[in-house]
Each structure stands twice: as C-alpha cells, then as structure tokens.
N, C-alpha and C positions, 0 to 999 in steps of 0.2 A: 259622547266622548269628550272627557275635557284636554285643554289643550294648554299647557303649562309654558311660559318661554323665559322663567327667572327663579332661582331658586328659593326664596322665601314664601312666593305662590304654591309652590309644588309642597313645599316642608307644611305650609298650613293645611292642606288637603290632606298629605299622608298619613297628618296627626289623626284625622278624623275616621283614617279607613280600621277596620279590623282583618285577621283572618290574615292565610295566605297570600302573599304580592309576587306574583310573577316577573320577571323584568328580560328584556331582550333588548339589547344595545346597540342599535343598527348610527351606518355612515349613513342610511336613506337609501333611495334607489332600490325598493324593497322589490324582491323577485319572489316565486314560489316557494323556496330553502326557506327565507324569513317567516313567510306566512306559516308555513306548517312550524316553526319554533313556537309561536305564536297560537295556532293553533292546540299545540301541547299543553304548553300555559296554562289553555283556556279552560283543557280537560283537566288540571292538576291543582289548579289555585283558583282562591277567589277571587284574584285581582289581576289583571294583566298592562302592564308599563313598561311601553316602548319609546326608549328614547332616541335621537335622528341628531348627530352632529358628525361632519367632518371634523377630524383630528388633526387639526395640520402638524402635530408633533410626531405623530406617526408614518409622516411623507417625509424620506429623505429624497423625493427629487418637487421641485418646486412644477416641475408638467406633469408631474405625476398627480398632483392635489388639482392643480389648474384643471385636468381634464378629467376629474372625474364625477361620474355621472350627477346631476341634481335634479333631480325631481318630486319637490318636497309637495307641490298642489295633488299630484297623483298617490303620494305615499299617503296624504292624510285618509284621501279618497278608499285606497286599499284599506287603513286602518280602520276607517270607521265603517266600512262595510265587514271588517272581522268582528266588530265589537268592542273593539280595544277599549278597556276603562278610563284610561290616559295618558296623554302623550305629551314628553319632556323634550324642547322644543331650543334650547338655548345659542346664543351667539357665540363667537370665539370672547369676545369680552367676559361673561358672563362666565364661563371656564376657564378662561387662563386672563382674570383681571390684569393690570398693569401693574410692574414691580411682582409680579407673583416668580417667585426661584427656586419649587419643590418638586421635584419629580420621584417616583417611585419605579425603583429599578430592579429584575430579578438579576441576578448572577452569573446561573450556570447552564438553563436552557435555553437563554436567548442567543449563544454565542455561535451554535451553530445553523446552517439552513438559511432562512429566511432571514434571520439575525444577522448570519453573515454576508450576504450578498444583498441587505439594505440594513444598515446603519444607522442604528438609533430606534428603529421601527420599532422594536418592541419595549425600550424605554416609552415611548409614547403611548402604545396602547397599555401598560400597566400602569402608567397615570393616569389616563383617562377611566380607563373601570374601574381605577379604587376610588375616583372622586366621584365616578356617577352611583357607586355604590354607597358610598357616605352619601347620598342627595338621597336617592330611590329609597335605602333600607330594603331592600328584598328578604323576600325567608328563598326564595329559586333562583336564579338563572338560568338564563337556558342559552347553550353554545351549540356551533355547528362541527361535525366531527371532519368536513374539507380543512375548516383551519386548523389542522390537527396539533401542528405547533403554539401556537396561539392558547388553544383549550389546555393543552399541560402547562402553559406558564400561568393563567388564570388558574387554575385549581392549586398549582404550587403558591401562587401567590395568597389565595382565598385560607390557605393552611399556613403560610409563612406569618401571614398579619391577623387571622385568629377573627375573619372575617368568619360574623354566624351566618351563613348562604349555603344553600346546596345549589353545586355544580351540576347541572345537569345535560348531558352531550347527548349530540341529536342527529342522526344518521344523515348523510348527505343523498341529498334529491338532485336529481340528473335532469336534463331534455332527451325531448326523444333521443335524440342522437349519442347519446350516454356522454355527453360534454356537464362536467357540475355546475349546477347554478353559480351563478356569480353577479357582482353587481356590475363588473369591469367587462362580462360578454356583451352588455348593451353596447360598449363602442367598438368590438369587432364588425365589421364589414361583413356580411353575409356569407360571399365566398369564404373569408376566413373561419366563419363561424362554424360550418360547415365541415370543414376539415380539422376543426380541434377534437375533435373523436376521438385524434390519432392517440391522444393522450392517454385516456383510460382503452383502448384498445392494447395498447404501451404494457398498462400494468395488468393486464389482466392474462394477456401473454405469462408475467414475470408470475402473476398467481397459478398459473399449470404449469411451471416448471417448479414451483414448490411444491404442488399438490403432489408433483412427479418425483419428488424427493432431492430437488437442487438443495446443494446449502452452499453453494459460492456465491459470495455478495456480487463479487466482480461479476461474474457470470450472467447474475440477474441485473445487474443492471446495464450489463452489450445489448439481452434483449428487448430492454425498453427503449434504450439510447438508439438500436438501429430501427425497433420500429417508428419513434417517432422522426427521426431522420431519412424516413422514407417521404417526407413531408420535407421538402428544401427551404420554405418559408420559415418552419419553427427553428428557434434555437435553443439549445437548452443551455438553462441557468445551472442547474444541478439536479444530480439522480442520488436519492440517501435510502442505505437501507439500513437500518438504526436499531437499538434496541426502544422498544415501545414507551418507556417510564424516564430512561434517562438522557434518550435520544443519542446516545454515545453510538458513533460508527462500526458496524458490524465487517471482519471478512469473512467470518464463517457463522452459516445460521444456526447456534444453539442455545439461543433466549428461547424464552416459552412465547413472546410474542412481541412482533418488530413490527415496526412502520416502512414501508416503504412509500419514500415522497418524492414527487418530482415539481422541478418548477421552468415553465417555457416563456419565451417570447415570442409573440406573432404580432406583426403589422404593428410595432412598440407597445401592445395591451401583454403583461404578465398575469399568466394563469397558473394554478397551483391544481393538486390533485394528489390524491394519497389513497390506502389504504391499509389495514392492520392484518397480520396474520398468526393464526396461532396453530402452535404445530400440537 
C-alpha cells in the first residue's frame, strides 16, 4: 500500500497507473460504512484510493473540528489490511496553501437541512472533493447514501463542472442496534450509544405509516419527533420530509420519491440518519 502525503508524489504515481481508480474520501476515523465503500471499489475498479483529511472548512463550530475523532495509525492499519492500493495522506497546508482564496460553491441544495443549521459546511465539503478530485482523477467514487444531502450536492456538483467520475451511492450499514455508522458515534458514551436506535426506530415508524398510505408530511414527521422524544436526552435539530432530487419541503406526499431526514443531538455528538421512499 503506498502512502502519499504531498501532491506532486501522488500525481507521479497516478501518471504510471492504468485501468479503473476507485476513490473514497474519508475525514479518517474509518468504521464499517467506509470499509464496505471500499470494499465495492475493490469489486468494481482496478485501483482503489483512499484519501484521510479533516476539512476544517467544513466545521462551522471550531469544537466540533477539535473533537473529532483521529485515528490515522489505526486507519492505515484497517487500510492496508483491505488492500488499499493507495493512500492520499495530506496536511491542512498542502490543501489549502497560504494566500489560497477559491472555493467552490453549490447554490441551491445546500441551503436547506444540513446547510441550514451549519453554515458554510457544504461550501467546504464542495471544495474539498473537487480539489481532491483534480489530485486523485478517479473514473468512480463511491459515497455513502446516510449523507444523503451531501451525495446530491456531489453528483449536482460532479454534472455542474463536467467532472468525468461516476457517482456511485452506497447503501448505509448499521450496528447491531440499527444506529448508522458514523465516525462521530466513537465519541458517544456508551449509555448514549445505546439509546440512539431511538432514531432509525423514529423513521421506520414514519415508513409504516406510509406503507399504510399517510401522505401528511406534518403527520409523519409528529411520528418521528414523539418517538425520538421519548428519549429526553436527544434533541432534535430538524425532521425533513423532501422531495428526493431537489430536496424542496414536501406538505403533502405526491413525489414519486422523498427523503425523509432527521438530524439529533445527544451528549453535544450530532447525528444524521435518513432514508428514501417510493411510492
């Protein structure tokens, strides 16, 4: 497995490879969700390139960047027990040099969700993958479908700028306990950990009252709001229930296929969770 940490090293090796290059874009702190992206890759491409940087453009709270997870001796450990051909490795310098003033902004689906109750955050993540995609050149990607906001502004983006990559979205892997992988449940507390079920029990509720023929957004989202507020600890950030492509606020469901997304706080760790429905 090589291990790349400056961008001129990486662009000499890329020159050399041929054949499909897989690429998965992690902050580190790699859990199961990663490894199976990764794992896909490995089934799809000839090459797989996984790169590990914190984004601090993408943190609009300065202890939100502070506390989150690093474990880059254990991530290599995981990677190179998958195989991984190579790994892109770089500093904040090396990414956002000094005097550097260009970012790369989507428009119209970052404005709401995620967007909206963190600020800026996806300004930063669309600079950051379009610059590690100008480094990497991938012909794949591979995203995870938890950050369900996230993957439609990369795919709008990957078509807005005429990026040649296929998008490829990857079903989200759970714990036992049907809490979604994430890199941010490492610093849940046990007891906490334990109890974010409450989440996807939440929507899965709000999924058998569609199945049952609800179409009131409001409606579905009482039943997710009082299940997880059966839990005094969690609070909720927001319940969306959206049209799937333009993520525009639904009252009544008759898209061919919606998101419904929530996002909580416990013990100050922010977790996300979603899932899509088609009628």
């Amino acid at each position: 497995m090589k291990i790349f940490k400056d961008i001129k090293s990486f662009r000499d090796w890329r020159k050399s490879q041929s054949g499909t290059i897989g690429f998965i874009p992690t902050m580190g702190a790699l859990h199961e969700g990663h490894l199976s992206l990764i794992e896909k890759s490995k089934r799809n491409c000839n090459i797989t390139v996984i790169s590990i940087f914190v984004n601090p453009l993408q943190f609009n709270n300065i202890q939100d960047l502070e506390n989150y997870p690093n474990k880059t001796d254990d991530d290599l450990l995981k990677l190179k027990l998958k195989k991984v051909d190579a790994v892109f490795l770089p500093n904040k310098s090396i990414m956002y040099p000094k005097n550097s003033s260009t970012i790369v902004q989507e428009l119209t689906l970052s404005n709401s969700l995620e967007g909206q109750s963190r600020p800026g955050h996806f300004k930063g993540v669309t600079t950051i993958v379009s610059k590690l995609f100008n480094i990497i050149k991938p012909t794949h990607a591979y995203f995870g479908k938890k950050d369900a906001q996230q993957l439609r502004i990369i795919q709008r983006m990957v078509q807005d700028l005429n990026f040649d990559i296929e998008i490829i979205p990857c079903k989200t892997l759970r714990e036992k306990s049907g809490l979604a992988f994430s890199s941010r449940n490492q610093n849940l507390a046990l007891e906490y950990r334990k109890k974010a079920n409450i989440i996807k029990k939440g929507l899965d509720l709000a999924k058998i009252s569609l199945n049952n023929g609800e179409k009131s957004a409001t409606i579905l989202k009482n039943i997710i709001s009082s299940k997880i507020n059966s839990e005094p600890e969690f609070d909720i950030i927001y319940i969306s229930v959206a049209e799937s492509n333009s993520l525009k606020e639904l009252e009544n469901i008759q898209a061919k296929e919606i998101l419904i997304s929530v996002a909580v706080k416990i013990d100050g760790i922010r977790l996300i969770d979603n899932f899509t429905y088609s009628s």
